[in-house]
N, C-alpha and C positions, 0 to 999 in steps of 0.2 A: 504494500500500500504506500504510495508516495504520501503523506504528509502534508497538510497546510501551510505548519510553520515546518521550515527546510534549516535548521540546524542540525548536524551530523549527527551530534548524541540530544534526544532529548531529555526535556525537561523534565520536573515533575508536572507542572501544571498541561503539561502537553500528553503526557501516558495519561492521567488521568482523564485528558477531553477523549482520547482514545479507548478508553475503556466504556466511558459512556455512549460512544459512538457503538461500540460493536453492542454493547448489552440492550440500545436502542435497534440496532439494526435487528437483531435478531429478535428481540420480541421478552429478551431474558429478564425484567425486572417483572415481571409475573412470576416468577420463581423464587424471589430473595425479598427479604421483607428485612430491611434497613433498619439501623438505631437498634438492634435488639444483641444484649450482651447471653450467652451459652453459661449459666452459672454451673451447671450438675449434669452427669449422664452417669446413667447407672443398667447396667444385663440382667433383665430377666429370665432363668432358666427354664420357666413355665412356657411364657408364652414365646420365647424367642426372641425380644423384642427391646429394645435399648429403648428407655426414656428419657429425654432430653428436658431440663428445665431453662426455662428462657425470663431474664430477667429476674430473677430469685421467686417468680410468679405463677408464671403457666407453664404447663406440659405439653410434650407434644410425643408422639409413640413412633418409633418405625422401626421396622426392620431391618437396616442397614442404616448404619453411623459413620459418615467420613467427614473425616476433620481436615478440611483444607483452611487454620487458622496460618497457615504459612509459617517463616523464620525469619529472623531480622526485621521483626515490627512490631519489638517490648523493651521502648527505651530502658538500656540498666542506669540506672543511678549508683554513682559507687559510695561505698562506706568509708564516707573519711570525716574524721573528728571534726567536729562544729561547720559543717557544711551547711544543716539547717539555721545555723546564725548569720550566714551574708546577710545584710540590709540591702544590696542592691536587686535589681532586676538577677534571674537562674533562672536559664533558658538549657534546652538539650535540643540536638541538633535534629532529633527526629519528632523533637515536639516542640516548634520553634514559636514564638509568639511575632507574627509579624509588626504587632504595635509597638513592639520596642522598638528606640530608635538607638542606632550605636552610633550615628554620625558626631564627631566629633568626642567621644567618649574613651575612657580606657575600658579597654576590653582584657581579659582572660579566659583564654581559651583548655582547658584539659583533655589532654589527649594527641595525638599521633595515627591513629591509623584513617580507614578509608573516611569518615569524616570529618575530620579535619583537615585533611587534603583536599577534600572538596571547598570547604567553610572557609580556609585561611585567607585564598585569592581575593576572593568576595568582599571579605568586611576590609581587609588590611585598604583599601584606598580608602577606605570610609572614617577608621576609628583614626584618634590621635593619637594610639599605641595599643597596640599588641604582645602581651607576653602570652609563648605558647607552652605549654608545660609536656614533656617530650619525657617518658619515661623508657620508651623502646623505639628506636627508630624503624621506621618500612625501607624495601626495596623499593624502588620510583621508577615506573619501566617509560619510556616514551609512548604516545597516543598511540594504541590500540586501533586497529582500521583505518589509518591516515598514512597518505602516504607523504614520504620526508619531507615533501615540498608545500605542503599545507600551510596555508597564510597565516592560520591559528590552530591550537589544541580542539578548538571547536567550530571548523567553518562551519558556511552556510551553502547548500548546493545555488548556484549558480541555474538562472530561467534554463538554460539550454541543457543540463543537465535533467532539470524535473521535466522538462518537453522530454527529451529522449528516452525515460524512465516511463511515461506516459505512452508513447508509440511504438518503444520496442522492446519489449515483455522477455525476448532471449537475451537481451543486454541487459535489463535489470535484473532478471536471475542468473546472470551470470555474476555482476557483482556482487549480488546477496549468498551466494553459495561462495564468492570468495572472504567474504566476512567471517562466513561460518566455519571455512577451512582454518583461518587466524584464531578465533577462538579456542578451536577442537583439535586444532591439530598438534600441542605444546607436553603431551602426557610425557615423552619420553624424558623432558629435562624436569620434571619431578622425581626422578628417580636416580636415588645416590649413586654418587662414581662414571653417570653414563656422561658421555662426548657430549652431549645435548644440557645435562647439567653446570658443566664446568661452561661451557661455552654462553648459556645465558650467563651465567655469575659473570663474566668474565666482561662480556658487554655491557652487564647492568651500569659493575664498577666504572667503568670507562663511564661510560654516561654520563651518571651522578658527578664523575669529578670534574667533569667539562661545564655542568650547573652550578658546581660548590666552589666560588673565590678560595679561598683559603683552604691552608691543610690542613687549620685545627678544626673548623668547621665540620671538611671532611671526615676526619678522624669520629665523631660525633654523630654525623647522619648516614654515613656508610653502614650496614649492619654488618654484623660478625659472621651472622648463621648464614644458612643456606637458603640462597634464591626459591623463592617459593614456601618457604616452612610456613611465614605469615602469608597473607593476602598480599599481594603483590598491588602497586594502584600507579596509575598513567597520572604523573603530579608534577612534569615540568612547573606549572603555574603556583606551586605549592612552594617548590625549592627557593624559585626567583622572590614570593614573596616572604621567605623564611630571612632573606636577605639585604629586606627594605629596611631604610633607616629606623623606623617609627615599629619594628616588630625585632621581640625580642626570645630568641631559642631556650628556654630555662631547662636542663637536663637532671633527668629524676624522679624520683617518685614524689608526690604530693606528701606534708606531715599533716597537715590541717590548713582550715581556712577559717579565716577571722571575719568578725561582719565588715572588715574593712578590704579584705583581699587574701591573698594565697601564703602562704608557708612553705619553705623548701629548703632543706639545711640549716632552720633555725634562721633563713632569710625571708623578713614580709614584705610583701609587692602588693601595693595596692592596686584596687581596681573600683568601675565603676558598674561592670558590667561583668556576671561567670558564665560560660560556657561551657558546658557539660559537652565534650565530644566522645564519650564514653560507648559508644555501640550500643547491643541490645542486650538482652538477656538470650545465651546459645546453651540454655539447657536441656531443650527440647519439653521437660516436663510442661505440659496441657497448664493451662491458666486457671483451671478448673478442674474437680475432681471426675474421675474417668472410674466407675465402677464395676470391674469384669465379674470373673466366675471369680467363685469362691470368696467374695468382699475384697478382693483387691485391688487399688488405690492405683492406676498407674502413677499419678503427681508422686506420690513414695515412692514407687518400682521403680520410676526412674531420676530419684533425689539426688542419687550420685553417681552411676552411669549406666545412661540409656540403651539400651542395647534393644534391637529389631530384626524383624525378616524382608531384609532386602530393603528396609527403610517404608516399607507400603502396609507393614501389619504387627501385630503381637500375641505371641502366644498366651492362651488366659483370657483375651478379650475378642468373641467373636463375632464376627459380622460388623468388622471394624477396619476399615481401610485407611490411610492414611497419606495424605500429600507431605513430602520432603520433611520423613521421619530420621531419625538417626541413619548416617551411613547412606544417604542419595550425595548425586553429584554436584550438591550446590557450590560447589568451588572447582571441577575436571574441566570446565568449560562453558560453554551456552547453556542456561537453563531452559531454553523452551522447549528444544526438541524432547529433553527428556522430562517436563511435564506432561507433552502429549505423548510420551510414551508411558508414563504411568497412566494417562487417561485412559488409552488405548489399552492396555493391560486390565483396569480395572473394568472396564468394559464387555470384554473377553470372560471375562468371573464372573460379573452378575450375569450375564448369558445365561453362562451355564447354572448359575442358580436360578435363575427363571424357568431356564425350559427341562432341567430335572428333578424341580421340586425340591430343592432342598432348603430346608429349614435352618442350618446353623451350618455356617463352616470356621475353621480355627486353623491358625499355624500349630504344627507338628511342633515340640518344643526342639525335639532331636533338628528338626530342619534349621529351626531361629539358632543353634547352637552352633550347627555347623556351617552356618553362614556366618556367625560374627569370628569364629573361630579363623575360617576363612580368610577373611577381611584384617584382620589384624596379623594373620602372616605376612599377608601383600604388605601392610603400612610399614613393616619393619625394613623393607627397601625404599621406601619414598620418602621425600626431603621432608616430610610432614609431620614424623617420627624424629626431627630434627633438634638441635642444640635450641631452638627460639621458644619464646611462649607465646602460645596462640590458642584459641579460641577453638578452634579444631580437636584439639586434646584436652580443653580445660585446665590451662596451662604449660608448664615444663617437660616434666614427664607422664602426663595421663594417656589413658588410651584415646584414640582418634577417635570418636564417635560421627563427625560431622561429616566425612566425606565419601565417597565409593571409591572399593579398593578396582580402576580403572578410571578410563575416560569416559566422557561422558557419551560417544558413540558406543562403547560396551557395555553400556549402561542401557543403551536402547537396544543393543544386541540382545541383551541377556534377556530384557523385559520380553522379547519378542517369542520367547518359547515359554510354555504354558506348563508349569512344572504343579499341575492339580494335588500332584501325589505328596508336595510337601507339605498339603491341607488334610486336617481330620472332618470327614464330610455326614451330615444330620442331614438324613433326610423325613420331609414331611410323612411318609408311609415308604414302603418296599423300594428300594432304589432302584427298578424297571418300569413304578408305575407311571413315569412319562408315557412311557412306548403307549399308553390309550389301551383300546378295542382290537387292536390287529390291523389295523385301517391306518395306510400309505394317505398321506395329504394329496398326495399325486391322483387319490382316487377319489376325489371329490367332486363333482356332478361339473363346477365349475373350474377346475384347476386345470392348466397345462396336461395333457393327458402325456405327453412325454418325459417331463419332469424338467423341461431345458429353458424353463421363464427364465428370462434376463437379472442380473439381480445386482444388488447396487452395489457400486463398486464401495461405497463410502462403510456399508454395515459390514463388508465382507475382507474388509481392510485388515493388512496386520500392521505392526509397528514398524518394518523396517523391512528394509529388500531382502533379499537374498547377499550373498558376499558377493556377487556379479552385479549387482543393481546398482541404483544408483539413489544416491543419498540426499537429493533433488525431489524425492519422495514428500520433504518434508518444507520444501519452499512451495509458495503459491506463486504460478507462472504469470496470473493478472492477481486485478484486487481483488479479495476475497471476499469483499462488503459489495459487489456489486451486485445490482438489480436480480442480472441474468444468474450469475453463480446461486444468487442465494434462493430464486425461483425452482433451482434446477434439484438444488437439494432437498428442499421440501419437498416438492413432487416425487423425488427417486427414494425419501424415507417413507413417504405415506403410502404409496403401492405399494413398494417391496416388504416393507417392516411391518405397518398395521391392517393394510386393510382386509385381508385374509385371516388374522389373528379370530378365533374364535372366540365363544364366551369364555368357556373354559382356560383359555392361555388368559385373559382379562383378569380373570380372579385370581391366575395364579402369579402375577406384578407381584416385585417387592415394591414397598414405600421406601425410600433413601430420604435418611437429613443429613442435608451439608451443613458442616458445622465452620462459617465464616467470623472470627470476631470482630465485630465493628466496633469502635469506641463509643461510648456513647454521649 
């Protein structure tokens, strides 16, 4: 989809006109009912059936529970002595108060990694100073998708660009499959000792010191550990303003803060203004409690480390899916494809829970066991298992929870075969009696009497090609918002998928709740 506003990476205000655009296009806010906060869900072994409370008030029942509350969007506030005594404005960067004004103000900022590198560029022309408080330095790669000669870290496409974006649909996918190659293509230099690791370290370094004036500096914002162990972030713009007169590098950990400003080696800096660039909270435990079989609590289960099957489920709680649980690829590369391969994956499951009746399915524990078993062999060769502390492992030396032991295209590999067997399967009555009366649907008075109807290519979809195919699968060659696409789909789900469906398949629907948190 070419875009209204044509800067290269957008905005927030811009994904979000985007998301309204597609949730309008498609008809989707008839499904989500906004402003409502998921306090409680709890399994019923009786009837099957998860009860979801909303708002600490009403209930709602369904048969399947998926929690697409996301990661990286529960500002952490840190615990540091007399934080709650600043007198000035205490903002966080993911819960920013537009009405403050920093112009002309001193500001403090805490923190170092990806937001702060966003945040620094921005205010540093604005405030009358800057102290940034820098406990751990990042690796700073050069923009991401740009090529060297780009005016700015963020241009703007250029008319004759969005005109030939517009008329020629194999030249814009072909750029957009090359985006996706830069992304997807980097797994090998996560992994210790290989040509591909030393060789990014090696360029980083180079890099940064060609941004860093000085050698003490350098000494300072270079990191120790290894390329990749933290979040890696494209921050030319960050360095040069780390640089400016009026912004000041403080290295260290925070001691406290005073209602007048910051603490650090028993040195106070005052401020006018604090900045929380502190991240989120990456414990994966649910915001709310999660009641499986036997009263177990996953907020507990997973208090201190999360552990899952394949990041999509949990043993103990079932008829519970999960978007980008412990151990998915939210850091191998591009996140979308392998969204829509968990889509597609979980798709593939309630299928087959639809059309063989079954009532309850659960991860095998032996299965969840030997997947995280798995998983943490592969970590102990990747830069992630490294000398840095990072969030990925819940510091120093923890186990990885956060990431998939691969890339994020094996990621969509692996979703793409249907492994049922590391499920324990409930069904409603005898596990044949889908099969009906003996009666072929083919012999229905009105069906295709050869069995050879057309069928849609979109329901009969899998996640990913063949190792021959091509991975172009996953780009749209036009817009996908447009009139005619989106006509084409509804008409090729309503024949193929419903209109056939008998009473009997009607009754036999599960009800799914997505579980979205919205603030409220």
């Amino acid at each position: 989809m070419v875009r209204k506003q044509v800067s290269r990476f957008a905005s927030s205000a811009e994904i979000q006109a985007y998301l309204k655009r597609v949730a309008q296009t498609f008809n989707l806010d008839r499904y989500i009912q906004y402003n409502t906060r998921v306090t409680h869900a709890s399994w019923c072994e009786e009837s099957a059936t998860w009860t979801v409370e909303l708002n600490g008030q009403h209930r709602v029942q369904s048969e399947i529970l998926v929690n697409a509350g996301g990661i990286l969007n529960d500002p952490q506030i840190p615990e540091i002595p007399g934080l709650s005594s600043f007198a000035g404005p205490r903002l966080h960067t993911a819960a920013w108060d537009p009405s403050v004004d920093i112009t002309g103000r001193r500001v403090a900022v805490i923190g170092a990694g990806a937001s702060a590198i966003q945040l620094i560029p921005q205010i540093q022309p604005l405030a009358s100073h800057v102290d940034v408080y820098i406990r751990t330095p990042s690796w700073i790669t050069p923009p991401i998708g740009l090529e060297e000669t780009a005016p700015s870290p963020n241009p703007f496409y250029t008319e004759q660009e969005k005109y030939r974006f517009k008329k020629d649909a194999s030249y814009y996918l072909h750029l957009r499959k090359g985006l996706e190659a830069q992304f997807n293509g980097m797994f090998r230099a996560f992994m210790k000792g290989t040509p591909e690791q030393k060789a990014l370290r090696a360029d980083l370094e180079e890099n940064m010191k060609t941004l860093i004036r000085t050698p003490a500096l350098q000494e300072q914002l270079i990191p120790k550990f290894e390329a990749g162990c933290r979040r890696m972030n494209p921050g030319q713009p960050y360095i040069h303003s780390l640089q400016e007169d009026n912004v000041l590098p403080v290295f260290g950990g925070v001691d406290s803060i005073t209602s007048q400003g910051v603490v650090v080696d028993g040195t106070e800096r005052a401020c006018d203004i604090l900045v929380l660039a502190t991240g989120f909270n990456t414990s994966f435990r649910p915001r709310f409690p999660i009641i499986g079989r036997n009263g177990v609590d996953l907020q507990r289960l997973w208090s201190e480390t999360p552990t899952s099957y394949m990041g999509t489920g949990v043993a103990g709680f079932p008829n519970y899916l999960i978007y980008l649980g412990p151990n998915t690829p939210i850091s191998n590369g591009s996140l979308m494809g392998s969204l829509e391969a968990t889509s597609d994956y979980f798709i593939r499951l309630l299928r087959k829970v639809i059309r063989q009746r079954v009532k309850a399915f659960d991860v095998r524990p032996e299965a969840q066991q030997d997947f995280d078993d798995h998983t943490q062999s592969i970590m102990r060769d990747m830069v992630w298992t490294g000398t840095c502390r990072s969030w990925f492992k819940k510091g120093v030396d923890g186990k990885v929870t956060a990431l998939w032991p691969g890339s994020s295209l094996h990621y969509m590999q692996t979703l793409a075969e249907n492994r049922w067997e590391d499920y324990n399967w409930d069904h409603a009555a005898e596990r044949f009696s889908y099969w009906g009366n003996g009666i072929s649907w083919t012999e229905d008075p009105n069906a295709d009497k050869l069995g050879v109807e057309e069928r849609s290519s979109m329901l009969e979809s899998t996640t990913v090609p063949g190792s021959s195919g091509d991975i172009s699968y996953y780009l749209w060659a036009s817009d996908p918002l447009n009139s005619a696409s989106v006509g084409s789909i509804s008409e090729s789900v309503t024949e193929d998928a419903f209109a056939r469906k008998s009473e009997e398949w009607s009754k036999m629907q599960k009800s799914v709740a997505v579980e979205i948190t919205v603030p409220v």
